[in-house]
Phi, psi and omega in degrees: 000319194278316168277348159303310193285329179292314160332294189301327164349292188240056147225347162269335170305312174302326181291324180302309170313335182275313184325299192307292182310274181334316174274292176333334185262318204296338181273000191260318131003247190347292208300333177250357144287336166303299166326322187296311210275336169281349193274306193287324187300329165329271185299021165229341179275315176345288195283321142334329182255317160328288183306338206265331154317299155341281192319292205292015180269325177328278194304352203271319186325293191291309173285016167281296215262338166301317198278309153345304205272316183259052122277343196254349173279327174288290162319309183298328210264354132353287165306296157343325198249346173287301187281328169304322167286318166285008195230286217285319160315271192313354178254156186244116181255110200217180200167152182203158189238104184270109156253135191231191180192144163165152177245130187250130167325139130078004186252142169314132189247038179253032161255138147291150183263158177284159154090023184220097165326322191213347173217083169271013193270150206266121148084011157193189193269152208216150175221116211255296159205166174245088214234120158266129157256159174221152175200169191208107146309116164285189165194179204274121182181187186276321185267152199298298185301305195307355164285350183258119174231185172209156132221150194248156156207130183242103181249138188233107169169212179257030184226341157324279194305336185283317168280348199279145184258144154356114209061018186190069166243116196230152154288338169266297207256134156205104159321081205244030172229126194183055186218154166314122161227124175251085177273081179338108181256097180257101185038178196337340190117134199218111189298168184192112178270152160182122197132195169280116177211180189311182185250170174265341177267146183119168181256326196276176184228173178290300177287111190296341179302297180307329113018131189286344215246146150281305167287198197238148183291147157313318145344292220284321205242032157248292195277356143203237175260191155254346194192167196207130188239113154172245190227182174192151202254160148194121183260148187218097202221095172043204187296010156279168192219120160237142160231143176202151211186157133217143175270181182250021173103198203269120155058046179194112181267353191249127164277109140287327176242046172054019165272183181212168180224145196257127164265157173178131160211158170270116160243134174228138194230156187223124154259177175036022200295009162163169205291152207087301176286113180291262202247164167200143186222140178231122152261132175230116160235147161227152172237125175249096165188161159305120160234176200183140197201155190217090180229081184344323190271327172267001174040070126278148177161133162194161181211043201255171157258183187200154202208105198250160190203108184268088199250132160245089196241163222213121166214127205250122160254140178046035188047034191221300200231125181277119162239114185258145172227158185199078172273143199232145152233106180245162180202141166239101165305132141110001152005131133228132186175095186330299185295321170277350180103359220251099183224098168088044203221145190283190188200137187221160201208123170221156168197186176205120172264167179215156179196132188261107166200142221229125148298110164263350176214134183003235195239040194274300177237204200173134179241169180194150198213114184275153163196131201220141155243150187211104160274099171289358200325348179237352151096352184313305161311311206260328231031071106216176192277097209219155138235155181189143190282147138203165139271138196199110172240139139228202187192139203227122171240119184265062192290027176222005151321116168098319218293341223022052193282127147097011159086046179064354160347313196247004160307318184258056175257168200194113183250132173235155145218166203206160192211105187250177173219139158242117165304201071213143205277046182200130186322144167189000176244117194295146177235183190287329200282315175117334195305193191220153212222150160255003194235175179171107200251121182219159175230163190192156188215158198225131155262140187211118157202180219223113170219147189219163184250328190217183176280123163251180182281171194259141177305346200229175163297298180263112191268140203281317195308134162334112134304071234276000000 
């Protein structure tokens, strides 16, 4: 009996033990597929989270590189405005007003008077010109553009036909200033001109302020040009001056006939060079090339060269008193031209001014006194074969200098009058009477003024205004 029940005994055990194992692995199953199944939902939140990291390490990549292109945008526009500003500095903005009166003795007065380059008209009042300039000076520096400047100068009046060149002549407006300055950084700098500017020979400008005279010498508007279209070089070496340049010749901007013309000039300047002498500038220029003109009806005509050679020399004492000299020679080959004698033959021309001009009150007024010969022998210049004189003192007044009347405003208004006498030793001046004179007498009074936002350069090497 005792051994039937240990039998059952551990045969209900063996059965509880399998039982037990059997339920204990299915739960361990469970347990380890459940485990399987947190391990992967994981390892997919993992990876979920990996991407979403990605990403946003992305997007920071990109708005990183957004925020980068506008700073850098920012900058850039920053610079724009920066240079917009240093170019709104840097332009010189400026006008000036030429008003005349004048008169010739005895003269018709539907006659110009002669021998006046920029103001012949007999016998009234004038709005001669209104010249707006803008200009940019280059200079030395890190950006490429400050290497670039212009200047235009545009005069509006009755003195337009008069300057104006070949292919570019209007009665109102004539732009007789219009070029590109390039400056080279070669040693001191080597200027580079291009377009239309003044000529370099002569003493006298366009622009009357600077001018000693209210008129212009026979020089200015007989023996040589007013203006030039092409390029120009210019150097600067301790008290030299080089220009070297070339064109399409005197006063002509439409070439029709492919000639061209070379310029050069020398200058040297001194200050203080012994006690008394403030300054002193000595210049020589030439211009060498073919000109050429075909004018059938009067059977005029050449095609030659023709050529000037310009000395200017400037000495300023005790800072008071201006001394000029201004000898000019010119020739024209291959001449025809009936009414002068002239057939197939040079023609040559010369003359020399001189000026005198004494500061009389501080830098207020100034008296100045011109006197010129002009040999004209083949009449080329004049049409006729001629020589002639003038004489021309004016006196020039600033009468609101210093006062500071107007925040100074009116310092550069400027009153001249003048008294000119013209020669010539051939009847050649029209009188009322109708005969022809050898004399010619005029009086004239000039109004003037001026505003500039900055200093410009002077049209010439030798700046014409007095130093006062």
């Amino acid at each position: 009996m005792k051994s039937f029940v240990f039998k059952v005994a551990f045969i209900s055990l063996l059965v509880f033990t399998f039982t037990y194992k059997s339920s204990l692995a299915e739960s361990m199953k469970e347990q380890i597929e459940e485990l399987k199944g947190l391990i992967q939902q994981n390892q997919k939140e993992n990876e979920e989270l990996k991407q979403r990291i990605e990403q946003l390490e992305s997007q920071k990549t990109v708005e990183k590189k957004q925020m980068e292109d506008m700073v850098v945008m920012q900058d850039k526009h920053e610079g724009e405005i920066d240079n917009l500003i240093k170019l709104w500095k840097s332009l010189k903005l400026g006008f000036y007003v030429d008003t005349t009166y004048q008169a010739a003795f005895h003269q018709p007065n539907d006659q110009d008077i002669l021998l006046r380059s920029l103001y012949p008209e007999q016998n009234q009042f004038n709005i001669n010109a209104f010249t707006i300039t803008l200009s940019k000076d280059p200079e030395f520096s890190d950006s490429v553009w400050d290497l670039i400047g212009f200047r235009a100068d545009i005069l509006f009046g009755q003195q337009a036909p008069l300057i104006g060149s070949q292919g570019l002549t209007n009665d109102v407006v004539a732009p007789y200033q219009m070029f590109l300055h390039i400056l080279a950084p070669v040693g001191n700098g080597i200027d580079f001109y291009a377009g239309k500017f003044v000529t370099l020979a002569g003493y006298e400008v366009i622009e009357a302020r600077y001018d000693p005279n209210i008129s212009r010498s026979i020089l200015f508007g007989f023996a040589i040009p007013f203006t030039h279209t092409g390029i120009r070089s210019h150097y600067s070496a301790g008290p030299f001056d080089f220009y070297l340049g070339m064109n399409n010749g005197w006063d002509t901007v439409d070439n029709d006939d492919g000639n061209f013309t070379l310029e050069s000039q020398i200058a040297i300047g001194a200050d203080e060079m012994a006690p008394g002498f403030t300054d002193a500038v000595l210049s020589v220029t030439g211009y060498f090339g073919k000109e050429s003109k075909d004018d059938p009806d009067n059977m005029i005509e050449f095609d030659d060269w023709r050529n000037l050679i310009s000395i200017v020399g400037r000495v300023t004492l005790f800072e008071r008193l201006t001394l000029v000299a201004n000898p000019d020679f010119g020739w024209q080959e291959g001449v025809t031209d009936p009414a002068l004698g002239l057939d197939n033959e040079g023609a040559f021309w010369w003359g020399v001014a001189g000026y005198a001009i004494l500061g009389l009150y501080k830098d207020i007024s100034y008296f100045a006194l011109r006197g010129e010969y002009f040999d004209d022998r083949d009449g080329f210049r004049t049409g006729l074969a001629q020589n002639l004189f003038e004489l021309t003192p004016t006196l020039s007044v600033k009468p609101f200098k210093g006062l500071g009347i107007g925040g100074n405003y009116l310092d550069n208004l400027e009153m001249r009058a003048e008294f000119r006498w013209d020669h010539s030793d051939e009847p050649f001046f029209l009188r009322k009477s109708g005969n022809l004179s050898k004399d010619q007498y005029e009086l004239s009074a000039q109004l003037l003024y001026w505003f500039d936002t900055g200093e410009f350069e002077p049209e010439k090497t030798i700046e014409s205004a007095p130093e006062l």
